[in-house]
N, CA and C atoms as a LAMMPS dump frame, in Angstrom:
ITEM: TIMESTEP
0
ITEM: NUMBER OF ATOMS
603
ITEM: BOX BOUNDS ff ff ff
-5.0000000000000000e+02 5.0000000000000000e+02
-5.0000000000000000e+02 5.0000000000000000e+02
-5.0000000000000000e+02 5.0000000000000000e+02
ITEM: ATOMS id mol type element x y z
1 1 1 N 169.029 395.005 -208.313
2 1 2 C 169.336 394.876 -206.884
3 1 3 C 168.594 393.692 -206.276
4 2 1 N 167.033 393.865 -207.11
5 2 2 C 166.637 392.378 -206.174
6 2 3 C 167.19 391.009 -206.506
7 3 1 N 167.754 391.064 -207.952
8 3 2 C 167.998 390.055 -208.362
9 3 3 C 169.425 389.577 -207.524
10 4 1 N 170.051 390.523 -207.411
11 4 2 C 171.517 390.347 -206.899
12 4 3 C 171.126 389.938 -205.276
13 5 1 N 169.868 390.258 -204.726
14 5 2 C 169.848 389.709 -203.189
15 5 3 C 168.947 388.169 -203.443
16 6 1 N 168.61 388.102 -204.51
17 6 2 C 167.736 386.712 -204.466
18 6 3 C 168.864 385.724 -204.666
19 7 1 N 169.943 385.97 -205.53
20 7 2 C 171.421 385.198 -205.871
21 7 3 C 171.782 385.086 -204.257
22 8 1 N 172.091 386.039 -203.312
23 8 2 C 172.688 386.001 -202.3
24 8 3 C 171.852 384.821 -201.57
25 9 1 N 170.687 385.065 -201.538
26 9 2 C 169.976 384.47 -200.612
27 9 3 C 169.874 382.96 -201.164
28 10 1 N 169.973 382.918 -202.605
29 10 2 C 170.419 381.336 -203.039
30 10 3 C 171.477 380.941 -202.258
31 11 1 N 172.527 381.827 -202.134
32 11 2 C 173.966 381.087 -202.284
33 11 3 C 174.037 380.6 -200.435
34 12 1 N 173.895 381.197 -199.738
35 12 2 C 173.229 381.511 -198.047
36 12 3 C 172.671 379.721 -197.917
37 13 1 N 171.462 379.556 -198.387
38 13 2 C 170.531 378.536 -198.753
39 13 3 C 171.437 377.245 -199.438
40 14 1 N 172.063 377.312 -200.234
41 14 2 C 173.324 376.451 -200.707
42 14 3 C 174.425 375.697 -200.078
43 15 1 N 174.635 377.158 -199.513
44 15 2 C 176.094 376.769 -198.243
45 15 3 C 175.82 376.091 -197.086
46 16 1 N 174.726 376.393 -196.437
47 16 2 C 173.525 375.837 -195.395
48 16 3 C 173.453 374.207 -195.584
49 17 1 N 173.049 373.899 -196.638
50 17 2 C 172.413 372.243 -197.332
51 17 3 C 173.535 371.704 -196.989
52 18 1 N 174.556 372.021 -198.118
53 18 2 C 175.844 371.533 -198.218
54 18 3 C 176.436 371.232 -196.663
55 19 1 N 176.846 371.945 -196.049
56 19 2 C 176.553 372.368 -194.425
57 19 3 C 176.294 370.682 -193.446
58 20 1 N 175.313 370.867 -194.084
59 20 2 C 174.164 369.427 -193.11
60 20 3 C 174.559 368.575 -194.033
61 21 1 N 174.847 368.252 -194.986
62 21 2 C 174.811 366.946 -195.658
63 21 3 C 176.566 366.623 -195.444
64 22 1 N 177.776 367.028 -195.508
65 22 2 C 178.866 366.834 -194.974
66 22 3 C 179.098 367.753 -193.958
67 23 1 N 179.188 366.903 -192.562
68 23 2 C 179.094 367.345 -191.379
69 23 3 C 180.35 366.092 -190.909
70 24 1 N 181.32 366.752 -189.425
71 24 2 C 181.908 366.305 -188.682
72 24 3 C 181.284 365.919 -187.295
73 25 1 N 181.409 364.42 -186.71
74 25 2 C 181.052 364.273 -185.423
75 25 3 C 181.356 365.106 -184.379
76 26 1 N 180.309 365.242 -183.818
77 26 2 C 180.386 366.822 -182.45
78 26 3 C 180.984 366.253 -181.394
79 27 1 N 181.272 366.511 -179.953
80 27 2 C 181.67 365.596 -178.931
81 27 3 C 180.097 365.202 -178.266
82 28 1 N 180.211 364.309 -177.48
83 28 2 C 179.252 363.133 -177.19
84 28 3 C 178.532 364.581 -176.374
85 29 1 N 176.962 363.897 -177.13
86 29 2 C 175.81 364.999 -177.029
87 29 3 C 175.211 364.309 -175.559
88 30 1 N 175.045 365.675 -174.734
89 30 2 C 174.847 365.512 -173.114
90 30 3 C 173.638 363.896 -173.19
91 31 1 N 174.053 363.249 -172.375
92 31 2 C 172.886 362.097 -171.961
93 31 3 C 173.173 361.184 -172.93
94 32 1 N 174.635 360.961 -173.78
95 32 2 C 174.687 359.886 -174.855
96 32 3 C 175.679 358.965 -173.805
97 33 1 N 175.846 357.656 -174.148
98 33 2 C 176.706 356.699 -173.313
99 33 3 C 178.038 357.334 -174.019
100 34 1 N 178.604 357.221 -172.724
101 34 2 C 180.43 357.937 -172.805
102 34 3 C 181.135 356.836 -172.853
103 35 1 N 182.496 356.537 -173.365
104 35 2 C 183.509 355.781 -172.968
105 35 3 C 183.408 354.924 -171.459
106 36 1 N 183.446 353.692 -171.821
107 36 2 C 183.498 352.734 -170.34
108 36 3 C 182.421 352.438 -169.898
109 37 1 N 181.162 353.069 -170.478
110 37 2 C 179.72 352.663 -170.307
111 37 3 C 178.885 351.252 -171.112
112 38 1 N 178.139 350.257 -169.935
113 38 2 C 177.982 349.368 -170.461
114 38 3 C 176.415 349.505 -171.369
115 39 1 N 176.999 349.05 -172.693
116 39 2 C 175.533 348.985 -173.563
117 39 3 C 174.548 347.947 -173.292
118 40 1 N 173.278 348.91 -172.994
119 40 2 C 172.285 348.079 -172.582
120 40 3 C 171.587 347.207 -173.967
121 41 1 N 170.92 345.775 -173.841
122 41 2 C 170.56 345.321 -174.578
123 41 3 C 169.679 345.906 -175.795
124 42 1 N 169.322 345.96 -176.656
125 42 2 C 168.228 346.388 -177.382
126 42 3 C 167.88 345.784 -178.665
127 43 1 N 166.831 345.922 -179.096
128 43 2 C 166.102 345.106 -180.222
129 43 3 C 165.335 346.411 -181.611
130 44 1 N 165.491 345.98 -182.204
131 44 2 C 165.262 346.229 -183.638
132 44 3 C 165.043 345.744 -185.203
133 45 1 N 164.615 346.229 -186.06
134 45 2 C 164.56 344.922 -186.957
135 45 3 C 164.987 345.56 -188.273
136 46 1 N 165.527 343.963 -188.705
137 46 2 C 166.026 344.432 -189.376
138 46 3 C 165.432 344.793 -191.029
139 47 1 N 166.35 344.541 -192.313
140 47 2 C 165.395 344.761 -193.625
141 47 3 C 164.773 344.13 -194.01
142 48 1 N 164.545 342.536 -193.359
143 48 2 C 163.149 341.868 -194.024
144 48 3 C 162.117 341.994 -192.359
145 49 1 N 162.541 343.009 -191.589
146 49 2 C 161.424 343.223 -190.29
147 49 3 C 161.337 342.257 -189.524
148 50 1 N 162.383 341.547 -189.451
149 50 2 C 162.696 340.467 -188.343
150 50 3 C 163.371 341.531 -187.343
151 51 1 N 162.82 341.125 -185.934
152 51 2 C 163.541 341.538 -185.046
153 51 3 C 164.519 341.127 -184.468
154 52 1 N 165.974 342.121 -184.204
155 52 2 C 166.734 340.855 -183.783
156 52 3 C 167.043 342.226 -182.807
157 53 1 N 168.529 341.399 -181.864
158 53 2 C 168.848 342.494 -180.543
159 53 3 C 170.418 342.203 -181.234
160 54 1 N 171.209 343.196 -179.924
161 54 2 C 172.392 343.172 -179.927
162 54 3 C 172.943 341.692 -179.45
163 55 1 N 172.346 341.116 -178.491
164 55 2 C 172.877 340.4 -177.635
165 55 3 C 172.682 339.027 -179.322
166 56 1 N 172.226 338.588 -179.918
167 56 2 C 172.259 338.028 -180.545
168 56 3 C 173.322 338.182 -181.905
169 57 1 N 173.066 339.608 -182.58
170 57 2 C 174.174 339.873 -183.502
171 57 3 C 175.573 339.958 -183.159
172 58 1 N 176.015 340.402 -181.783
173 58 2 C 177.495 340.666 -181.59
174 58 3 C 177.936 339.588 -181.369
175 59 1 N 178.921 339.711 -181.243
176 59 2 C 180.256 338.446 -181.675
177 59 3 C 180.896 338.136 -179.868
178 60 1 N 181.654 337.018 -179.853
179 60 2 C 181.787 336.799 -178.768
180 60 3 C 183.252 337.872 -177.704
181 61 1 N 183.935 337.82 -178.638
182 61 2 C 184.714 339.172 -178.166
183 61 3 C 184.546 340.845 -178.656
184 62 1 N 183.866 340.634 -179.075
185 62 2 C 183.032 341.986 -179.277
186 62 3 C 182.08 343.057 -180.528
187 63 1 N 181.555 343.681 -180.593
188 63 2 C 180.812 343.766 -180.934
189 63 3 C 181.081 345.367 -182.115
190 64 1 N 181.025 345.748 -183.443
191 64 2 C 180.746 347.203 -184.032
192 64 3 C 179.501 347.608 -184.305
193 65 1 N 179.418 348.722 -184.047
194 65 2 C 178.085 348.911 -184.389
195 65 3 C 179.021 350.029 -185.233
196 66 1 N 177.861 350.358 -186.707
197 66 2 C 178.468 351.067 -187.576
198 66 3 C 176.953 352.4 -188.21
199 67 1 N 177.257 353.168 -187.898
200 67 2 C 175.605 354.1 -188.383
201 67 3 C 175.782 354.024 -190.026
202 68 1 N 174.881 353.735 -190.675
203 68 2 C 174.798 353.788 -192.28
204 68 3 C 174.021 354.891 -192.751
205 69 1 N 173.941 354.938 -193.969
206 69 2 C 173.204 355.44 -194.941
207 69 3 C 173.139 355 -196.223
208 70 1 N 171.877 355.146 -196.571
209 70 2 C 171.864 354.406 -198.051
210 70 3 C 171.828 355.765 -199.05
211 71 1 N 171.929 356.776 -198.94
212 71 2 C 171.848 358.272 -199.786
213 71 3 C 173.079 358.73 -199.315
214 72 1 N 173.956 358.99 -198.412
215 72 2 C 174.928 359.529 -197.993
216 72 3 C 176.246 358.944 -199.167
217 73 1 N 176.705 359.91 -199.697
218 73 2 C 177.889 359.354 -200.343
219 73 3 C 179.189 358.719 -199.636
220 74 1 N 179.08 359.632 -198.456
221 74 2 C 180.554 359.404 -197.467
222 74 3 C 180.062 358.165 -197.303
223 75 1 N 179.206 357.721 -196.631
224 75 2 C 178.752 356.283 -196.084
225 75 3 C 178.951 354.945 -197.006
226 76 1 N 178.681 355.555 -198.528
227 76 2 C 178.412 354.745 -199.369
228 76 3 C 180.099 354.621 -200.057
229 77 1 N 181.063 355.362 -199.934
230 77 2 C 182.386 355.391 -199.887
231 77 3 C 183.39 353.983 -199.087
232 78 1 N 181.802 353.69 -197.897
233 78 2 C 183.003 352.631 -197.519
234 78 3 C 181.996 351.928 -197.254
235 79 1 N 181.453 351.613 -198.263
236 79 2 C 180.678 350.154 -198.264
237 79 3 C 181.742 349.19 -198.253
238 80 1 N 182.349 349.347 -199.188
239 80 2 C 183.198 347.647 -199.768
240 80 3 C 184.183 347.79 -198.198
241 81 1 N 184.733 348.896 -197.329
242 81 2 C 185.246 349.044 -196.332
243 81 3 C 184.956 348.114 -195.717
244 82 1 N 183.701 348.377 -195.326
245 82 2 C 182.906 348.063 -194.43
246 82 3 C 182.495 346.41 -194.096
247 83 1 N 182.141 345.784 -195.702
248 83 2 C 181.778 344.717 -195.876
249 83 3 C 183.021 343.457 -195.577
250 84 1 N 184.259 344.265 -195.945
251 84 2 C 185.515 343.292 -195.713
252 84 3 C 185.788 343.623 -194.561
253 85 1 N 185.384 344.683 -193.509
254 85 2 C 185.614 344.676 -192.062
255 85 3 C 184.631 343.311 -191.459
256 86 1 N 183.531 343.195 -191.86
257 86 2 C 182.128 342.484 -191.212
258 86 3 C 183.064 340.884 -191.261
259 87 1 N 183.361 340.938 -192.617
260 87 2 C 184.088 339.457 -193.233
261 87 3 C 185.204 338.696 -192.318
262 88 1 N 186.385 339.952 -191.894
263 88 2 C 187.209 339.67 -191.293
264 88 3 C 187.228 339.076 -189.724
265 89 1 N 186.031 340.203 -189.235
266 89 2 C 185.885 340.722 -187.815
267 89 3 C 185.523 338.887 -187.355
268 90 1 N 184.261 338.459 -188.117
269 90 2 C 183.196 337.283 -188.755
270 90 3 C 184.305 336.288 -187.728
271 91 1 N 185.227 335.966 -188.197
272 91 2 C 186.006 335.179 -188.462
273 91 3 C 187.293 335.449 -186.867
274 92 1 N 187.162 336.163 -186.413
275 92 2 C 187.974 336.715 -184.962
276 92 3 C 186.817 336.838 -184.111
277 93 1 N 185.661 336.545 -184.212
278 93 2 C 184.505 336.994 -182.873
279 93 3 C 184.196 338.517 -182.629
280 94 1 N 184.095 339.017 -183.887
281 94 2 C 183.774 340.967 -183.732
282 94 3 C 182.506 340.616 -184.613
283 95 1 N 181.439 340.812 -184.387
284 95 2 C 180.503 341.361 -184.821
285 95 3 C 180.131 342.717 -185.323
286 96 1 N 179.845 342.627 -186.248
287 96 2 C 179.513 344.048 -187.418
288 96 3 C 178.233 344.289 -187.346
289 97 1 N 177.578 345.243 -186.753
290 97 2 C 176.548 345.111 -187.306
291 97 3 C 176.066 346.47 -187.833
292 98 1 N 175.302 346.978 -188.779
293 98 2 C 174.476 348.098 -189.266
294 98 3 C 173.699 348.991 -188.703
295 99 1 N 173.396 350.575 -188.519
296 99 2 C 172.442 350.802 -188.063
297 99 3 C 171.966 352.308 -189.209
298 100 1 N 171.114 352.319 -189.329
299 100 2 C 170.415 352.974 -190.127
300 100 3 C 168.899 354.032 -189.518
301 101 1 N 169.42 355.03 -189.173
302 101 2 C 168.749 356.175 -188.2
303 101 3 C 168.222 357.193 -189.304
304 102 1 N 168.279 357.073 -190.362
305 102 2 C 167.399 358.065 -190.873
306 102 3 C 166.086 358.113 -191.65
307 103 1 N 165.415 359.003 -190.871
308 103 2 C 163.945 359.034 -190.86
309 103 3 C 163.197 358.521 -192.151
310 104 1 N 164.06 359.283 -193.282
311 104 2 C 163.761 358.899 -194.863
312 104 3 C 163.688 357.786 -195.527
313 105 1 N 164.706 356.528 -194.891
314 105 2 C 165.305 355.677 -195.314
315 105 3 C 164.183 354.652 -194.752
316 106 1 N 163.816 353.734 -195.547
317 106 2 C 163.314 352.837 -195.034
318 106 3 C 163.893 351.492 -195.39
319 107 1 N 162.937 350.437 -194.777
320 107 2 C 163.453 349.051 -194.757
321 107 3 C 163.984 348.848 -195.903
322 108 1 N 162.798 348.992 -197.207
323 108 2 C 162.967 348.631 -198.158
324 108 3 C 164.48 349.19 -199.097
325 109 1 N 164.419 350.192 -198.758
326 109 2 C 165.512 351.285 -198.995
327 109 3 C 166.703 350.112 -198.704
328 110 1 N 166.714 349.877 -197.071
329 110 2 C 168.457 349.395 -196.744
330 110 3 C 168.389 348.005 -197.487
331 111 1 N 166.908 347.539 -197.54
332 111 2 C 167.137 346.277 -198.158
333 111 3 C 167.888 345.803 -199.294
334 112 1 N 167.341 346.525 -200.73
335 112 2 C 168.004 346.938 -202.144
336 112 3 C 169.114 347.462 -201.84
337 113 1 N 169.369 348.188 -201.012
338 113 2 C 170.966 349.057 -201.28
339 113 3 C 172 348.015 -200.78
340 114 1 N 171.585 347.486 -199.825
341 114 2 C 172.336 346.276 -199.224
342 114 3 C 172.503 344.91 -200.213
343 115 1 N 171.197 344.881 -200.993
344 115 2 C 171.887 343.857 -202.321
345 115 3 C 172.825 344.347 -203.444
346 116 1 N 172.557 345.241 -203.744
347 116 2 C 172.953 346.659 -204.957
348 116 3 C 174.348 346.7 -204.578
349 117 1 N 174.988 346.841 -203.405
350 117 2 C 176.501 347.349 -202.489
351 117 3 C 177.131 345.653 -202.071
352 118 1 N 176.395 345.143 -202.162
353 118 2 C 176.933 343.011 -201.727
354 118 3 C 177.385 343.547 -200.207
355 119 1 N 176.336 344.005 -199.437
356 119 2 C 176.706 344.127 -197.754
357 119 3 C 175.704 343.278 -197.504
358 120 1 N 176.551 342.112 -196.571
359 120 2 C 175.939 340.77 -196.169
360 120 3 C 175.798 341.515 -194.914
361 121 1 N 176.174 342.061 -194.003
362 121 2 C 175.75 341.763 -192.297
363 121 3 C 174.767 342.603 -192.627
364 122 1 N 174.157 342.531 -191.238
365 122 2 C 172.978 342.841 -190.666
366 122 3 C 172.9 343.917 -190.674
367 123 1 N 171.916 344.536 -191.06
368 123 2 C 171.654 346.345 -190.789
369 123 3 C 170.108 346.582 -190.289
370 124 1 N 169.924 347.462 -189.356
371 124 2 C 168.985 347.33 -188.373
372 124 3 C 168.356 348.726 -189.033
373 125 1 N 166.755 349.276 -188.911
374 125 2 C 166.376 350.03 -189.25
375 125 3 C 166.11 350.624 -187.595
376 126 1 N 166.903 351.789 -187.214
377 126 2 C 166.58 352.69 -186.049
378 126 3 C 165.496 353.758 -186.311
379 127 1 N 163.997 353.219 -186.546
380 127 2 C 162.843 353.846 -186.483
381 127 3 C 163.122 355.109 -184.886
382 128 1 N 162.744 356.255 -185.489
383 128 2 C 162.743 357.254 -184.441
384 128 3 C 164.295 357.654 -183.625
385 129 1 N 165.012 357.24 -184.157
386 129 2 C 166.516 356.955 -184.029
387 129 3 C 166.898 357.439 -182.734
388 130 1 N 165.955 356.632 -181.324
389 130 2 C 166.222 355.364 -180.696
390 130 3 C 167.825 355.32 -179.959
391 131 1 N 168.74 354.685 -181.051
392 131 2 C 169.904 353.986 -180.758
393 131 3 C 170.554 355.22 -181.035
394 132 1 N 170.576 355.995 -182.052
395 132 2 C 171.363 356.827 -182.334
396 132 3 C 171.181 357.859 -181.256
397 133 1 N 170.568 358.469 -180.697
398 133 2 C 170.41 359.334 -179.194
399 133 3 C 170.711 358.571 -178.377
400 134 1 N 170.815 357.481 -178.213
401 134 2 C 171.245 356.52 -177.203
402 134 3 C 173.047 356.091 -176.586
403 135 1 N 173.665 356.254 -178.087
404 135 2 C 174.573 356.268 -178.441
405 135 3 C 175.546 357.605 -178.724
406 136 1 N 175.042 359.052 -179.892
407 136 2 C 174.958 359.75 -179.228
408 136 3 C 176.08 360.351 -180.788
409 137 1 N 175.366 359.002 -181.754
410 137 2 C 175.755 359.327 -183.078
411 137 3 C 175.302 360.226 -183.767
412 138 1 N 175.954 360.791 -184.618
413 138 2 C 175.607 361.762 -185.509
414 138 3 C 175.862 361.74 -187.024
415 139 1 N 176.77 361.169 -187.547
416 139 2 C 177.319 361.33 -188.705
417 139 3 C 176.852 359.61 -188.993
418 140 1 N 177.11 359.59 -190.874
419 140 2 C 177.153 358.258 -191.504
420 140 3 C 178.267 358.531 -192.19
421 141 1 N 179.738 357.882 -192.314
422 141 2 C 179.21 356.48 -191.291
423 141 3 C 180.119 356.772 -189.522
424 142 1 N 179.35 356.02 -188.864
425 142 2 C 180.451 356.357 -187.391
426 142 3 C 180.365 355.299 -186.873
427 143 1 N 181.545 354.77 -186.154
428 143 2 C 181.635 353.655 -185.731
429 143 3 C 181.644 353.328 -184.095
430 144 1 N 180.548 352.206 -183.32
431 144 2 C 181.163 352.384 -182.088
432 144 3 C 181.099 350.671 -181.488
433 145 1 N 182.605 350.99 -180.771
434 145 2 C 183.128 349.043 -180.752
435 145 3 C 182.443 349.241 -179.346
436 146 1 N 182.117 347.878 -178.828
437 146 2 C 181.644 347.665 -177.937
438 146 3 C 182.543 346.36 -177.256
439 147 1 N 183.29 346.153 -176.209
440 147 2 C 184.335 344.667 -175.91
441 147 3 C 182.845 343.508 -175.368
442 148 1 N 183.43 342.358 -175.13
443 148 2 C 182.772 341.712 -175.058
444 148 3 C 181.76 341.916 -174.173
445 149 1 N 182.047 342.745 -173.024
446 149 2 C 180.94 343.132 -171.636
447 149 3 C 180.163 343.993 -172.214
448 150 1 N 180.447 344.473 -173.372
449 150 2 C 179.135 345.279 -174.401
450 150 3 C 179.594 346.859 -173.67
451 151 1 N 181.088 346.938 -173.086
452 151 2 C 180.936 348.145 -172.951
453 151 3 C 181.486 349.349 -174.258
454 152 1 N 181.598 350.584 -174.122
455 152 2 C 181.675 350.981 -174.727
456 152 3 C 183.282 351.203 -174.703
457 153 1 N 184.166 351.438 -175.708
458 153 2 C 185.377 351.236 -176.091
459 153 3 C 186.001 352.292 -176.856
460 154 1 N 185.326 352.59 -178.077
461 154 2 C 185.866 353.382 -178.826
462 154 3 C 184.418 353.8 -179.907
463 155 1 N 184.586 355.426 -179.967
464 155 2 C 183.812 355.857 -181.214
465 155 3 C 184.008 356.628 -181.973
466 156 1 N 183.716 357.049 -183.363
467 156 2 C 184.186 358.272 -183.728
468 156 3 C 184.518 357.228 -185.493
469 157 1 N 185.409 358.044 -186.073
470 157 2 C 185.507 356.997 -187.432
471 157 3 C 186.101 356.086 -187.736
472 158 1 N 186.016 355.412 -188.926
473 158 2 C 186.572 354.072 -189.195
474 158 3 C 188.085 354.473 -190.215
475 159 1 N 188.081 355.252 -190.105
476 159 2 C 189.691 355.583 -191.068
477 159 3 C 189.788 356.928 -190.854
478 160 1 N 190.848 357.403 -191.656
479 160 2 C 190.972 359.195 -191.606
480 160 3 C 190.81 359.408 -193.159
481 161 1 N 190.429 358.511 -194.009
482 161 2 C 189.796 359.243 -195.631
483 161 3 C 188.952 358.532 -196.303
484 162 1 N 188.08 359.333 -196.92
485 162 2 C 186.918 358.726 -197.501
486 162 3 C 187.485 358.171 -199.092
487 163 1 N 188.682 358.242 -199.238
488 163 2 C 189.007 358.277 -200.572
489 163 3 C 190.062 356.694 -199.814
490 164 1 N 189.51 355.473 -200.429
491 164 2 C 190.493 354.124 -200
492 164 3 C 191.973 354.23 -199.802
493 165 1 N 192.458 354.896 -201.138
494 165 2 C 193.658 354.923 -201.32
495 165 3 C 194.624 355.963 -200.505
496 166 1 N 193.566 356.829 -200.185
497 166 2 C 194.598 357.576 -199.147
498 166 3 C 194.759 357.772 -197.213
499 167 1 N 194.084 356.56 -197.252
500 167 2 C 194.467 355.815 -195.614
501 167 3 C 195.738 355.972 -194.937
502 168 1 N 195.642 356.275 -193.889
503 168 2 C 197.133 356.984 -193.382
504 168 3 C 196.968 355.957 -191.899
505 169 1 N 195.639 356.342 -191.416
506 169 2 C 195.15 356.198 -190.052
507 169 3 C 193.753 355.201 -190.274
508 170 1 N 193.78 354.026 -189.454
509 170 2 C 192.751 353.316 -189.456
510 170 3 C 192.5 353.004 -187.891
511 171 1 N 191.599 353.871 -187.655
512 171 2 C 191.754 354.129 -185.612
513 171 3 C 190.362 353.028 -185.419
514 172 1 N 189.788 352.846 -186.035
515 172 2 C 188.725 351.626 -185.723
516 172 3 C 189.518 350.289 -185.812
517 173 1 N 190.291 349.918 -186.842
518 173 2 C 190.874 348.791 -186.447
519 173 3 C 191.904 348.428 -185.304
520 174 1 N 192.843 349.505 -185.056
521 174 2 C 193.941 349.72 -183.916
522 174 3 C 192.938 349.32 -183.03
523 175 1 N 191.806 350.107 -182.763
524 175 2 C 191.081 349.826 -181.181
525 175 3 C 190.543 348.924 -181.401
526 176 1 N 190.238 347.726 -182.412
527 176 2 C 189.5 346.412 -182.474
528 176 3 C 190.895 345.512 -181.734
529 177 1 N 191.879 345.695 -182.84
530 177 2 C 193.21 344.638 -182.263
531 177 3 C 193.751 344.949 -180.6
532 178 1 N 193.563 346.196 -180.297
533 178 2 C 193.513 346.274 -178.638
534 178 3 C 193.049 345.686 -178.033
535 179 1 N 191.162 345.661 -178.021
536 179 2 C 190.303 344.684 -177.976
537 179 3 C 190.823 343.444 -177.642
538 180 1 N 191.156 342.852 -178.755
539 180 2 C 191.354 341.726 -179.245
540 180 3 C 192.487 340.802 -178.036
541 181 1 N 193.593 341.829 -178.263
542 181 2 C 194.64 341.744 -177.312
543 181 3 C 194.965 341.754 -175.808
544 182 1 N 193.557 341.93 -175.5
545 182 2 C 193.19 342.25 -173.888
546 182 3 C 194.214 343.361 -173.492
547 183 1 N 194.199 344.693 -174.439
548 183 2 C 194.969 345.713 -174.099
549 183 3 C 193.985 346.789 -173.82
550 184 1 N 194.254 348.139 -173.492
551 184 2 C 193.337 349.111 -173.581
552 184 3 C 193.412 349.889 -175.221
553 185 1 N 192.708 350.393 -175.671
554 185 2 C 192.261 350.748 -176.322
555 185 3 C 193.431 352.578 -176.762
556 186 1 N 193.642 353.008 -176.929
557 186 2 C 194.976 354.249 -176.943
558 186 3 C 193.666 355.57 -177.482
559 187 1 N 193.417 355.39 -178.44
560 187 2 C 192.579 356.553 -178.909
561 187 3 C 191.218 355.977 -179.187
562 188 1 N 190.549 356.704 -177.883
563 188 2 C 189.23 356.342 -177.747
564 188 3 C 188.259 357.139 -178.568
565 189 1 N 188.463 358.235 -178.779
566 189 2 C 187.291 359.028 -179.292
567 189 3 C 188.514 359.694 -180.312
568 190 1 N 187.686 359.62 -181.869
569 190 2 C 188.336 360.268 -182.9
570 190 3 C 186.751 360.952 -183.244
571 191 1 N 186.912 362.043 -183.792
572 191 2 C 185.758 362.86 -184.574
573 191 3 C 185.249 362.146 -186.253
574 192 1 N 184.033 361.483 -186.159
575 192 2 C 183.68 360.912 -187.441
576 192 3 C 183.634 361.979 -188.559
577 193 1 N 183.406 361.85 -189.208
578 193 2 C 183.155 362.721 -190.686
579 193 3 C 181.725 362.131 -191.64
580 194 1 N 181.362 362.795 -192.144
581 194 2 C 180.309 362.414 -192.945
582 194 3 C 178.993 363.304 -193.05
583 195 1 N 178.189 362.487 -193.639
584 195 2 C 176.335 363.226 -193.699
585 195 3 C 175.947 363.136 -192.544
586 196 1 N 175.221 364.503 -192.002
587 196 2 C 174.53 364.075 -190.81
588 196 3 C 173.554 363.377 -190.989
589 197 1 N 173.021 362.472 -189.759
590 197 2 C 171.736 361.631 -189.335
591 197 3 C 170.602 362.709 -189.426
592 198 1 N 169.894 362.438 -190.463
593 198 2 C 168.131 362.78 -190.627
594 198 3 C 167.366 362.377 -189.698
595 199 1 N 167.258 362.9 -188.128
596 199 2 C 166.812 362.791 -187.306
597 199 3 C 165.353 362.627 -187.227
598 200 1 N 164.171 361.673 -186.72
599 200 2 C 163.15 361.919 -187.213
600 200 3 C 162.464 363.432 -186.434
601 201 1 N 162.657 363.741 -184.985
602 201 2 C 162.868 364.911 -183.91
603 201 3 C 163.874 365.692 -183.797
């Protein structure tokens, strides 16, 4: 009998982990910037501890900010995504840039994984994760466009599957080419998917 409640209490303990490590974006946690809100400047540094801000990394028509992880599989699913988004965007005035909110992860961490994965843009280490309460992220990876006035536009994920080949829906790019188009934006908030953020609080 005890053995059969120590199994239970494994399996309880199992389902739990699993639980937190693939998690869906919640709706915007009270006091996070909402849709149409302008992002205030901010600074951070990045993996060789240079500090840089937004106002310097984003692009002239606008700006992604993308939450990472270097342990998260979902995250690490759309590296190569990710890297040919930065490439493209590069080249239209969208700025890509990285952010990396979990407590565990350090510089050195995004540094290697970022050579290891060939992700050239910028990825910022969010010590005390800062940006991510600020913003109001939760999951890796989640994406949030910012138009050129740095307001906020669209958040939530960068496709509807973690698996390349079975892309149906790519709601981060639709709301970039809106952007782009001096149109509004159609679906502002989609629910991200992924590992939750290892909060350091």
């Amino acid at each position: 009998m005890k053995r059969l409640s120590a199994y239970a209490l494994l399996l309880v303990v199992s389902l739990l982990l699993c639980a937190s490590a693939f998690a869906t974006g919640e709706d915007t946690p009270a006091g996070a910037a909402t849709i149409g809100s302008r992002i205030e400047d901010f600074k951070l540094p990045d993996a060789e501890g240079r500090e840089r801000t937004l106002a310097s990394l984003g692009g002239a028509k606008g700006t992604v900010l993308i939450f990472v992880s270097t342990q998260c599989p979902v995250s690490n699913a759309y590296n190569e995504r990710m890297e040919k988004l930065a490439q493209e965007m590069k080249a239209r005035g969208i700025g890509v840039v990285g952010i990396n909110s979990n407590v565990a992860e350090t510089r050195d961490d995004i540094k290697s994984h970022a050579a290891e994965r060939g992700l050239s843009f910028a990825i910022l280490k969010d010590a005390g994760n800062r940006i991510a309460d600020r913003l109001g992220a939760s999951v890796t990876p989640e994406a949030f466009l910012l138009d050129a006035d740095k307001r906020l536009v669209y958040r939530g994920r960068i496709d509807n599957s973690r698996n390349g080949d079975a892309i149906t829906s790519s709601e981060l790019r639709e709301a970039i080419d809106a952007v782009l188009a001096g149109k509004p934006v159609a679906k502002t908030e989609v629910r991200a998917f992924g590992c939750s953020i290892k909060r350091a609080s």
